[in-house]
C-alpha positions in Angstrom: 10.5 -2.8 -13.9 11.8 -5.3 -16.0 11.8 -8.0 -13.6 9.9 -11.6 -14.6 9.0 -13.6 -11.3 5.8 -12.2 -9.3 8.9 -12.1 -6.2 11.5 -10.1 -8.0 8.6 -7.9 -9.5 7.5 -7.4 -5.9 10.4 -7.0 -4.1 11.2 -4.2 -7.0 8.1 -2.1 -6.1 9.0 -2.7 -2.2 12.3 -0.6 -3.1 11.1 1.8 -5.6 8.4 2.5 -2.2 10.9 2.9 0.3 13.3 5.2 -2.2 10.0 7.3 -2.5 9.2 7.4 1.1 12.6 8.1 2.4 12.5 11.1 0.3 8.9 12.2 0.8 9.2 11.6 4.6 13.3 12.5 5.1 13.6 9.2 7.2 14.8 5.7 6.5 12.8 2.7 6.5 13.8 -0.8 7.6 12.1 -3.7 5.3 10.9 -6.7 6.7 10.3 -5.5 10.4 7.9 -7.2 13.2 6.6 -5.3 15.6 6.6 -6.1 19.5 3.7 -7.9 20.1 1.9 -8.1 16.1 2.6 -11.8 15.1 3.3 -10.1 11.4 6.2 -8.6 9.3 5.5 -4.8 7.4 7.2 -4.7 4.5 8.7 -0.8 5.4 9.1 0.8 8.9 10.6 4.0 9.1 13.5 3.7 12.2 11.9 5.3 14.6 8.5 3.4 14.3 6.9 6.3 13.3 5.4 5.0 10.1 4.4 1.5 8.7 4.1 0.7 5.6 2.1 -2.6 2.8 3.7 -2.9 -0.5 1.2 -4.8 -3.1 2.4 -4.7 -6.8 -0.7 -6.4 -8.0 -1.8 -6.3 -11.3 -5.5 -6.9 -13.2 -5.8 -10.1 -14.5 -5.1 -10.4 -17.8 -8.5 -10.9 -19.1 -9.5 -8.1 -17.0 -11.2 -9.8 -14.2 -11.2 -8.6 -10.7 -8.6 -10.3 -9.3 -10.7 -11.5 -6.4 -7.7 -13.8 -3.9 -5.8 -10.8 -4.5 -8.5 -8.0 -3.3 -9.0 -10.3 -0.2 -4.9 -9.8 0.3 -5.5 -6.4 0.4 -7.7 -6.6 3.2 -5.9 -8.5 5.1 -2.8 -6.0 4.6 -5.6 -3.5 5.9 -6.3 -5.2 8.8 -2.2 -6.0 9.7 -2.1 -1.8 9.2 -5.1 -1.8 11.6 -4.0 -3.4 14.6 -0.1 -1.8 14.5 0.5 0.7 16.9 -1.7 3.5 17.0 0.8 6.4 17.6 2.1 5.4 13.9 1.1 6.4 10.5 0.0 3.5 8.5 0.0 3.5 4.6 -0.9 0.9 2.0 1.3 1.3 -1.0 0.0 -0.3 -4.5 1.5 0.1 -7.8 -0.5 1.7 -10.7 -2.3 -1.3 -12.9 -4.2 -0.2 -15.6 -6.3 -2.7 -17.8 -7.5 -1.4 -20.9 -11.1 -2.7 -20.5 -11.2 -0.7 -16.6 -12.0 2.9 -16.5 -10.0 2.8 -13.0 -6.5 1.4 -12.1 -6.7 -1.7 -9.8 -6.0 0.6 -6.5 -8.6 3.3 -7.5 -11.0 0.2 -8.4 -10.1 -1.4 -4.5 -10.5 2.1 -2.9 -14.1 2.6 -4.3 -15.7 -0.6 -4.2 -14.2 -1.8 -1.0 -15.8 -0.7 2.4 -12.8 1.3 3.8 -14.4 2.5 7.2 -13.1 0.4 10.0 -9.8 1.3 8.5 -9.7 5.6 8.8 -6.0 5.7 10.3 -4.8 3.9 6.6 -4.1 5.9 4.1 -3.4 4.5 0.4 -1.5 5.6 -1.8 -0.4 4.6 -5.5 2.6 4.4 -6.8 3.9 4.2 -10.6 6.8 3.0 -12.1 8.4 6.1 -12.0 7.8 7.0 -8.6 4.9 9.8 -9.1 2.1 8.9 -5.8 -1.1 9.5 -6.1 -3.4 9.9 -2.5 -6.8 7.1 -2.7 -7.8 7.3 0.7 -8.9 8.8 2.4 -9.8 11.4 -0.1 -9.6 14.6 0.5 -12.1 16.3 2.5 -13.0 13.4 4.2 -13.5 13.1 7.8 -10.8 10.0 7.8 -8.1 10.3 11.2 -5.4 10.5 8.8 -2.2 11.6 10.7 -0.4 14.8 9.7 
């Protein structure tokens, strides 16, 4: 992506998400939106509510720790997701971080060693730098409430 601050590097994955999901989902997203009533701000909300949307563009460290404050983060997005209106689909969107001493990128890593259920109407997704997604949860087959 190019960019060098942590906020420029951000807001680029927050973009590359909503081109993605405007095309996946044939609907444009607002960035930045509160919701009647949710003391919070999504990063994407399609226009007519329908879906909301977390952007994280975190990374490994880069001595290949788990990035622990940044884990917690992503719970926290989950819970924001959560408590949004039910009617709407709710995704977590996470770039694609590899570290060359993880056999898992960082979202596949917070997928399988965090405890997901309270959370079965989020779905998360990855995304790399390209644009090509990749479906972490629920997985498929699983008896998750995903919406159609």
């Amino acid at each position: 992506m190019g960019e060098t601050s942590n906020k420029a590097k951000g807001d680029a994955f927050e973009m590359l998400t909503n081109k993605v999901l405007e095309k996946h989902f044939k609907i444009k997203f607002n960035r930045h939106t509160a919701i009647r009533n949710i003391k919070h701000e999504y990063d994407l909300v399609s226009t007519d509510g329908s879906i909301i949307v977390e952007c994280k563009n975190y990374t490994w460290t880069a001595s290949g720790a788990t990035p622990s404050a940044k884990i917690s983060t992503l719970h926290e997005a989950l819970f924001w997701l959560h408590v949004a209106p039910k009617k709407s689909r709710k995704i977590l969107c996470m770039s694609h971080s590899i570290c060359s001493e993880k056999p898992k990128s960082l979202a596949e890593y917070f997928v399988d060693s965090s405890t997901l259920l309270p959370y079965t109407d989020v779905s998360v997704y990855e995304i790399n730098e390209s644009g090509k997604t990749k479906k972490l949860y629920p997985k498929e087959g699983s008896t998750a409430n995903e919406k159609k």
